[in-house]
Structures are given as structure tokens and as C-alpha cells.
C-alpha atoms as an extended CHARMM CRD file, in Angstrom:
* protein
*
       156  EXT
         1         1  UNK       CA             98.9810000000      137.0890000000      122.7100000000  PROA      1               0.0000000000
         2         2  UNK       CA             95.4720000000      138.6160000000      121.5940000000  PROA      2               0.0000000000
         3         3  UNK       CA             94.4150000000      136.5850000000      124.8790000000  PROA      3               0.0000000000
         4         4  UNK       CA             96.4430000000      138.4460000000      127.2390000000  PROA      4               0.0000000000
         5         5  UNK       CA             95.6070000000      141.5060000000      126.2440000000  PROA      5               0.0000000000
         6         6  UNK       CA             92.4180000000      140.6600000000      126.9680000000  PROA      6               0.0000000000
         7         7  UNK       CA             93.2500000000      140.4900000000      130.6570000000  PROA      7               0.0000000000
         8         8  UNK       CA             93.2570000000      144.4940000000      130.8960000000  PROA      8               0.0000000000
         9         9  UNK       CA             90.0000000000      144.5580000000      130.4240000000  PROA      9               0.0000000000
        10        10  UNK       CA             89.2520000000      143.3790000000      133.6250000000  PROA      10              0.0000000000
        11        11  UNK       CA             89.1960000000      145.0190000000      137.1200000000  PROA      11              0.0000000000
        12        12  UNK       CA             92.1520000000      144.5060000000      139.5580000000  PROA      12              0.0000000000
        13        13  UNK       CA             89.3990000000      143.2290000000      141.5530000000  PROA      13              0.0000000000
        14        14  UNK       CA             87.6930000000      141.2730000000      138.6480000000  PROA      14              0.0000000000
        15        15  UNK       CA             91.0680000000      139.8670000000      138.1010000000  PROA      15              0.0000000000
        16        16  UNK       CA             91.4610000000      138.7060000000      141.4950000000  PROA      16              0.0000000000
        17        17  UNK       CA             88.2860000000      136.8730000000      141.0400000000  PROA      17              0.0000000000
        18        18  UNK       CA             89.5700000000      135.3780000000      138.1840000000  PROA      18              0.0000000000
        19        19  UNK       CA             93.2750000000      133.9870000000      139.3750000000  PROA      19              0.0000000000
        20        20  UNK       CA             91.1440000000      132.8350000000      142.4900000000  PROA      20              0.0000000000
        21        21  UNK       CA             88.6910000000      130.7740000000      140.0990000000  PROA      21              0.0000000000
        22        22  UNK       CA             91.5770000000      129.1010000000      137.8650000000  PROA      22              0.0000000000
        23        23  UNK       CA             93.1890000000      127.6920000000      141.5920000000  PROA      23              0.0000000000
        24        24  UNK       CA             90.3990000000      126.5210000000      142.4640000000  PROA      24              0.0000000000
        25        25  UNK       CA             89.7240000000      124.6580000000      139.4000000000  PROA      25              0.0000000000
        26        26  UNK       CA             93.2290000000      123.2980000000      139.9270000000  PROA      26              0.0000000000
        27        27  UNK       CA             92.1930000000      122.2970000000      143.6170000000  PROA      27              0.0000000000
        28        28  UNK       CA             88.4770000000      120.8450000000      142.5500000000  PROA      28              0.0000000000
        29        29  UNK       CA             90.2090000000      118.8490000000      139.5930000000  PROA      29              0.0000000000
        30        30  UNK       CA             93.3810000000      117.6620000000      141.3970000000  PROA      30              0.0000000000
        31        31  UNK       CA             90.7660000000      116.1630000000      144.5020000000  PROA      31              0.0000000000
        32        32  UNK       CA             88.5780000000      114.5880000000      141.9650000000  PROA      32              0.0000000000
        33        33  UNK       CA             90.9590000000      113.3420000000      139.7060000000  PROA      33              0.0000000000
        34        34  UNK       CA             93.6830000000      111.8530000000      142.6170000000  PROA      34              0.0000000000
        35        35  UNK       CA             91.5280000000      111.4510000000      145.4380000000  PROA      35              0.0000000000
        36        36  UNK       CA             88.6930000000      109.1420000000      146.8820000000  PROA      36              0.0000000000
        37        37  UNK       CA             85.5570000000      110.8570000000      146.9170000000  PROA      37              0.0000000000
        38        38  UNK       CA             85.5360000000      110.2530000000      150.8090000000  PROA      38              0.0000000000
        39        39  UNK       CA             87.9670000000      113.1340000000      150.8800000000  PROA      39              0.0000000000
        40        40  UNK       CA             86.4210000000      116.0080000000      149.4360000000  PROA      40              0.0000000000
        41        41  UNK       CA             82.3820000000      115.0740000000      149.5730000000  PROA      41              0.0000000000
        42        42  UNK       CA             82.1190000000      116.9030000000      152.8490000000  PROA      42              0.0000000000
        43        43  UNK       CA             82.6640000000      119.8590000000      151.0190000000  PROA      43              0.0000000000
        44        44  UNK       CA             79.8970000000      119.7940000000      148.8470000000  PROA      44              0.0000000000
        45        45  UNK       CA             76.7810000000      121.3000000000      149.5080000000  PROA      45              0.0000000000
        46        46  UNK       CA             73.5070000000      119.4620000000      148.3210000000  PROA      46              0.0000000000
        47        47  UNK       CA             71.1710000000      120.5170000000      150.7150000000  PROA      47              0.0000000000
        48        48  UNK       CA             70.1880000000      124.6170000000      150.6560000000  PROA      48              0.0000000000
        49        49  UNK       CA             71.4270000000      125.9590000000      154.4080000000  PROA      49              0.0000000000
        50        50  UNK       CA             68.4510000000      128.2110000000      155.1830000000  PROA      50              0.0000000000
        51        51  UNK       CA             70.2390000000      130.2950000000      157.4570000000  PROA      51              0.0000000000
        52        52  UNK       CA             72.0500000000      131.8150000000      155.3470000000  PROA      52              0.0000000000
        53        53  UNK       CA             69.1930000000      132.8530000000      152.9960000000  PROA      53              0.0000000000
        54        54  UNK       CA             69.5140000000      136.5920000000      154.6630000000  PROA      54              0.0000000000
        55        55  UNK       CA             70.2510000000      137.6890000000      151.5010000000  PROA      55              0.0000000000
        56        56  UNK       CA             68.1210000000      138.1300000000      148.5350000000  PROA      56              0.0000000000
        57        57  UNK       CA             69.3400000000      137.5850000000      145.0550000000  PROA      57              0.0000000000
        58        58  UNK       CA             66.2850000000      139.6630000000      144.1440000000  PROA      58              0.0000000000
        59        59  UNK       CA             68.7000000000      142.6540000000      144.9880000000  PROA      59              0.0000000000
        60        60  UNK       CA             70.1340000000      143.6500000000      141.9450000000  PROA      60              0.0000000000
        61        61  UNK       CA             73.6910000000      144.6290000000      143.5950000000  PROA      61              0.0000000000
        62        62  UNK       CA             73.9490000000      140.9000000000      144.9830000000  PROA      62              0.0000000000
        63        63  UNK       CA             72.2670000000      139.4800000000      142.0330000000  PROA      63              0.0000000000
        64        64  UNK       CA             75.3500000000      141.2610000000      139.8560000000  PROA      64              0.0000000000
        65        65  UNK       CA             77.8210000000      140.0920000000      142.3570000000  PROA      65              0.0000000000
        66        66  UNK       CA             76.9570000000      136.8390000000      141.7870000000  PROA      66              0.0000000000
        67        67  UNK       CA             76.3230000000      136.7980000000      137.4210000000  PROA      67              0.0000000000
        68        68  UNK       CA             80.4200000000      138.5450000000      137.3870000000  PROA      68              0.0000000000
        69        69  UNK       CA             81.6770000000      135.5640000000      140.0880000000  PROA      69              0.0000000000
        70        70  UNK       CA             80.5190000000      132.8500000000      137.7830000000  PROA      70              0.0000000000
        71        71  UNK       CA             81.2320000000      134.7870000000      134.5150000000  PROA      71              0.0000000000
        72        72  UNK       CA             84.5670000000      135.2160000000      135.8370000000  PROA      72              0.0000000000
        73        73  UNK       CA             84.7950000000      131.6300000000      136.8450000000  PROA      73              0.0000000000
        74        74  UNK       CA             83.7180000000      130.3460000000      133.5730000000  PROA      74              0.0000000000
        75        75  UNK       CA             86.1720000000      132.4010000000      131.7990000000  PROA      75              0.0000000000
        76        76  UNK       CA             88.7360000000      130.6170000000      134.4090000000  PROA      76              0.0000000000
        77        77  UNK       CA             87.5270000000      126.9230000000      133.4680000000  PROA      77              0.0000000000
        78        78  UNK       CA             88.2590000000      127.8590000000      129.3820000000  PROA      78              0.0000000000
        79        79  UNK       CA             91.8340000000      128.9100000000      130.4500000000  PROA      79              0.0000000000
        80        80  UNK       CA             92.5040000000      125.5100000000      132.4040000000  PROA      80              0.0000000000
        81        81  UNK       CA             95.2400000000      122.8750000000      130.9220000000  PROA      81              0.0000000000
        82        82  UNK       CA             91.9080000000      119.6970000000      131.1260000000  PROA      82              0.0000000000
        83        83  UNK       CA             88.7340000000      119.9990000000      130.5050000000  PROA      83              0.0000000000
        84        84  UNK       CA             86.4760000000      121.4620000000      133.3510000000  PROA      84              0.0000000000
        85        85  UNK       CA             82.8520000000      119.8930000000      133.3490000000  PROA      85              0.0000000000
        86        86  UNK       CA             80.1150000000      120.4000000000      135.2160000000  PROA      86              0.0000000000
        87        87  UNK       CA             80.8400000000      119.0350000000      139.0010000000  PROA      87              0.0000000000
        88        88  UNK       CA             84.3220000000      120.7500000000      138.6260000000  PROA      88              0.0000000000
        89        89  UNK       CA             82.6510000000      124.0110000000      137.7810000000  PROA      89              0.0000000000
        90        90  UNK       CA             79.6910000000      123.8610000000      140.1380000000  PROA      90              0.0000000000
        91        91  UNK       CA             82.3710000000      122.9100000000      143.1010000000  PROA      91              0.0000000000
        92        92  UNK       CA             84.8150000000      125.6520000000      142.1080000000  PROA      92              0.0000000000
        93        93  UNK       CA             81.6050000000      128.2490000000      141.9750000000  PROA      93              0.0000000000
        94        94  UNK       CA             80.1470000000      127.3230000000      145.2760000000  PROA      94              0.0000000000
        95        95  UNK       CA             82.9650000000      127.5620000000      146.8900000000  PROA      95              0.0000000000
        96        96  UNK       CA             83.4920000000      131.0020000000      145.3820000000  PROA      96              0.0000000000
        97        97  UNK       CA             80.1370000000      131.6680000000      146.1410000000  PROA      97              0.0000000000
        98        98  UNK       CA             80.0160000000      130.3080000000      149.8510000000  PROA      98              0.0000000000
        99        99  UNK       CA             83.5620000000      132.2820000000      150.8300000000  PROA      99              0.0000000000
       100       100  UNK       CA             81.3910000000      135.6810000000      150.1070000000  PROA      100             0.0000000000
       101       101  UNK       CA             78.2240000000      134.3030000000      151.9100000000  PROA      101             0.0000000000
       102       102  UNK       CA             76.0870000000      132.8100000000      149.6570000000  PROA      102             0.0000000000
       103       103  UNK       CA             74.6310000000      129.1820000000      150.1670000000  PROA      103             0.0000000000
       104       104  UNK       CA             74.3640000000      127.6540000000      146.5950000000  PROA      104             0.0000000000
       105       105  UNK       CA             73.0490000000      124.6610000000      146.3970000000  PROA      105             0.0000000000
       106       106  UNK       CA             74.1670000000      122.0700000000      143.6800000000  PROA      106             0.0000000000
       107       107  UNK       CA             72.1420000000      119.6370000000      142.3110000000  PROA      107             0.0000000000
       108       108  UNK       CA             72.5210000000      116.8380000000      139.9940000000  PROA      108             0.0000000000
       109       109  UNK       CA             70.3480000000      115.3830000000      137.0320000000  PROA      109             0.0000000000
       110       110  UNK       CA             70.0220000000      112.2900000000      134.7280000000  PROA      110             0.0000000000
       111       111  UNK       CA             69.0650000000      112.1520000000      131.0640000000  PROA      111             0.0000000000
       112       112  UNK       CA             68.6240000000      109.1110000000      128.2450000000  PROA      112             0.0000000000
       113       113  UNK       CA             69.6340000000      110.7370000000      124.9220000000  PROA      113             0.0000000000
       114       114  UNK       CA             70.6540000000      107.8740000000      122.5250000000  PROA      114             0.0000000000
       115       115  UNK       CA             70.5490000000      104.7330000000      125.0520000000  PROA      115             0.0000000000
       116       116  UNK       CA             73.2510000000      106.6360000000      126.8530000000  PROA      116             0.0000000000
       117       117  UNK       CA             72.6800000000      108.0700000000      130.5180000000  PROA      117             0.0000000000
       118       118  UNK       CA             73.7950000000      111.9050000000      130.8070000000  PROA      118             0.0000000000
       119       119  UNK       CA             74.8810000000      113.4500000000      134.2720000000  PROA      119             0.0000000000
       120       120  UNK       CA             74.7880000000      117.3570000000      134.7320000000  PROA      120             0.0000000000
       121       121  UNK       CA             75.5980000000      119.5100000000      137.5330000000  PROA      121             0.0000000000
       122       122  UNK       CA             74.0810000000      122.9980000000      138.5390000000  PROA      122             0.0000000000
       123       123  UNK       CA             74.0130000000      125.4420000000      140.9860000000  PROA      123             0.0000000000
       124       124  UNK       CA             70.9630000000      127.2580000000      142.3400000000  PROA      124             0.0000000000
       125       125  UNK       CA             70.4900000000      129.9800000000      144.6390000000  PROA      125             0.0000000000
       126       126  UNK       CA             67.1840000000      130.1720000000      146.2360000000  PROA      126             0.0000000000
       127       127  UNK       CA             65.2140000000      128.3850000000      144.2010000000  PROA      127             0.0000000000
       128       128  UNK       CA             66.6000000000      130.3160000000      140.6640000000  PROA      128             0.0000000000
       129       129  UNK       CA             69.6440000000      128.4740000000      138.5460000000  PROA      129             0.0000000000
       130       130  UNK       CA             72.6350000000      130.2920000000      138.7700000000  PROA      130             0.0000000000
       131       131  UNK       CA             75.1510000000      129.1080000000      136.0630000000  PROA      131             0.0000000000
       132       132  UNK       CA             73.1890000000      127.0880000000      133.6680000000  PROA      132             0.0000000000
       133       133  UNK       CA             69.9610000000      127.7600000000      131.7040000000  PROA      133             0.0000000000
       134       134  UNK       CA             66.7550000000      127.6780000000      133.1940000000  PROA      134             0.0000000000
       135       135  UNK       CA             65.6140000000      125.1300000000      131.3900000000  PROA      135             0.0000000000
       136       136  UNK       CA             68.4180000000      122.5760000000      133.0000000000  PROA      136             0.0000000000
       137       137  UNK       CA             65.4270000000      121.6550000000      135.6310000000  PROA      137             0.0000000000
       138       138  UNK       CA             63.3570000000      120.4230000000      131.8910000000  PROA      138             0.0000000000
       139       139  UNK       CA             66.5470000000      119.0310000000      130.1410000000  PROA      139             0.0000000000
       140       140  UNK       CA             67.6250000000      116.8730000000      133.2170000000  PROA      140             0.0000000000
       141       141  UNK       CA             65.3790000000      114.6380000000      135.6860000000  PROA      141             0.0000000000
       142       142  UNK       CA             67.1420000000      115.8240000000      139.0480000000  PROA      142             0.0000000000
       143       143  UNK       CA             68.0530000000      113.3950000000      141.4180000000  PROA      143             0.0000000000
       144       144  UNK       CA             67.2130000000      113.5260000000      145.4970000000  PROA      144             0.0000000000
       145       145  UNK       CA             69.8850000000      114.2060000000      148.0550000000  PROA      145             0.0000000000
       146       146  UNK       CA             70.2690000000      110.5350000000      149.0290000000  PROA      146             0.0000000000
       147       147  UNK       CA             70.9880000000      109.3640000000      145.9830000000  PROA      147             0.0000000000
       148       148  UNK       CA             73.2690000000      112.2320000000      144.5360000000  PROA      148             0.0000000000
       149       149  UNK       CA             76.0000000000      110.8660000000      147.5760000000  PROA      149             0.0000000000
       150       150  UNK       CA             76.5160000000      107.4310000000      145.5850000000  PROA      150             0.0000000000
       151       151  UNK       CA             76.0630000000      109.2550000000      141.8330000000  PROA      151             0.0000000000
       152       152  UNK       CA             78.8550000000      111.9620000000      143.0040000000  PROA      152             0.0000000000
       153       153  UNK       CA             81.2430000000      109.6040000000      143.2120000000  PROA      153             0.0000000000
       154       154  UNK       CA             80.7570000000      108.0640000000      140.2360000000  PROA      154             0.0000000000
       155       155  UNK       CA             80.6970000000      111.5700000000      138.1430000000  PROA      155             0.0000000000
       156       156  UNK       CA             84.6000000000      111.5450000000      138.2480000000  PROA      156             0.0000000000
């Protein structure tokens, strides 16, 4: 119960946001999870459009736009039924992000850590990580656009 009382908190438009985010976790996890990856990888975005880079996230209204759709989002992803991980949440956020103009770009590392290889996903948005630490680029050796298409589908 203390949990839904949380929700009046929120904006009517924050709360939009937020039933948006949790179907679109349910979309991103439902493709991945029951789907080929031939279905959905058109979707994703790996490569920056530079186009659409009109915008600067140096503008502090955009730059806040942005910080509430993936704080929103994340608080989505803790309410979900599974687990969300990274390519569910990067996938859900860009396509939040994309549907109010911005071209995220998501990109995806390796890491050893106890003879075990690590995948992560992030987003960025001209050049800065939006919804990870900064220090994702030092944690995780990113891997190039034509190799991401063959790890992606493995990342299920």
C-alpha cells in the first residue's frame, strides 16, 4: 500500500510517463523473450542519426526532460513482474526518448571479471551517457557497430 501512495507524488503528466514506460517494458521484454531477434533489431538504434542532433542536451530544459524520462522509466522497470536488465531498459528508454525527438544512441560493452564475460547496455546522447554512470565507458570495453548486430542477439 505505502507504494501506491507513492504514486501521488507524481505529475498527471509524470504519471503518464510512467504507465507509458512499464508498457513498454512489457513490449521490449515480450519481443526479446518470444521473438527472434530478426524481428525487433530494426528497431534499435546503434548508430547516432546526426540529423536529429538539433537539439542540445546542454540546454538545461531538455537536459531535465530527459534525467525525469529515464528516472521515470527506471522507476517503471522496479515495478515490472521479471527482471528488466540493461538491453530491456536501454530499448524501452530510447524509444521513449526517440518518440519526443531525441536520437539516443545505445551501445554495448564487454568485461572479464572472474573468468566470466559481462555484457552491459547504455544509452548516450551526444557523446554524454544518459542512464548509467559515466564511468560505464572505463568499466566496459565497448564494442563497434558491426559486431554489436551478432552480440545483440545473444544478450537475450
Amino acid at each position: 500500500m505505502a507504494s501506491l501512495t507513492k504514486l501521488f507524488k507524481f505529475s498527471l503528466k509524470e504519471l503518464w510517463v510512467l504507465f507509458e514506460a512499464w508498457f513498454i517494458f512489457v513490449k521490449w521484454d515480450l519481443l526479446i523473450s518470444f521473438t527472434k531477434y530478426e524481428t525487433w533489431r530494426n528497431e534499435i538504434i546503434l548508430s547516432p542519426n546526426l540529423d536529429s542532433a538539433s537539439s542540445s542536451i546542454n540546454d538545461a530544459t531538455l537536459a531535465n526532460q530527459i534525467k525525469l524520462i529515464i528516472q521515470l522509466s527506471e522507476t517503471a522497470a522496479r515495478f515490472q513482474i521479471r527482471n528488466m536488465n540493461c538491453l530491456r531498459r536501454c530499448l524501452s528508454q530510447q524509444q521513449m526518448l526517440k518518440k519526443r525527438g531525441f536520437a539516443a544512441q545505445m551501445h554495448i560493452g564487454v568485461r572479464f571479471e572472474e573468468e566470466q564475460l559481462l555484457a552491459h547496455a547504455w544509452l548516450t546522447l551526444q557523446g554524454k551517457v544518459i542512464n548509467d554512470s559515466e564511468d560505464v565507458t572505463d568499466r566496459y570495453s565497448e564494442l563497434k557497430v558491426n559486431n554489436e548486430q551478432v552480440i545483440l542477439s545473444t544478450l537475450k
